[in-house]
C-alpha positions in Angstrom: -26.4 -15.5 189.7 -26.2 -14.7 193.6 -27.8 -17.9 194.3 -25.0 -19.4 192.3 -22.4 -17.7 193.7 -23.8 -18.6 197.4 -24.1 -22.3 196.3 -20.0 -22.3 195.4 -19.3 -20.5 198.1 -20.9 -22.8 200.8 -19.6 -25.6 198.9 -16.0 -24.2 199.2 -16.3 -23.6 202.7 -17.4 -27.1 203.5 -14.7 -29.0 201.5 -11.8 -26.6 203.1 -13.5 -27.6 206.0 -12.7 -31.0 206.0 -9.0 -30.2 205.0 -8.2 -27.9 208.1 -9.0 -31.3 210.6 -6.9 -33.4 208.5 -4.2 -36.0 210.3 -0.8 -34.5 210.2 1.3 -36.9 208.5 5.0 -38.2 210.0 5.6 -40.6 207.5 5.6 -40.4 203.7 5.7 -43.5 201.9 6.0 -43.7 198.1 5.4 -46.8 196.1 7.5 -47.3 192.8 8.3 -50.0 190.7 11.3 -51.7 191.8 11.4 -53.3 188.0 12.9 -49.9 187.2 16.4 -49.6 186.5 17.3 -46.7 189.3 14.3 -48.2 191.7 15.9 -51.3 192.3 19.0 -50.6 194.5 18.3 -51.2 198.2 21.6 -49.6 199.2 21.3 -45.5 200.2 
């Protein structure tokens, strides 16, 4: 069980890892359907 637990835990740390060097972001984009009746207006 404590090799268990010591398995998860070292997994954990190495996939939070991986998230603390991450890119910081400026842009979002979002892709939708423009098909869609409230999607397709171009005008804010």
């Amino acid at each position: 069980m404590k090799k268990l637990l010591a398995a998860l835990t070292v997994a954990l740390l190495a996939v939070s890892a991986g998230a603390a060097h991450a890119k910081d972001w400026s842009t979002v984009r979002f892709g939708v359907d423009a098909s869609y009746a409230p999607f397709e207006s171009k005008a804010p």
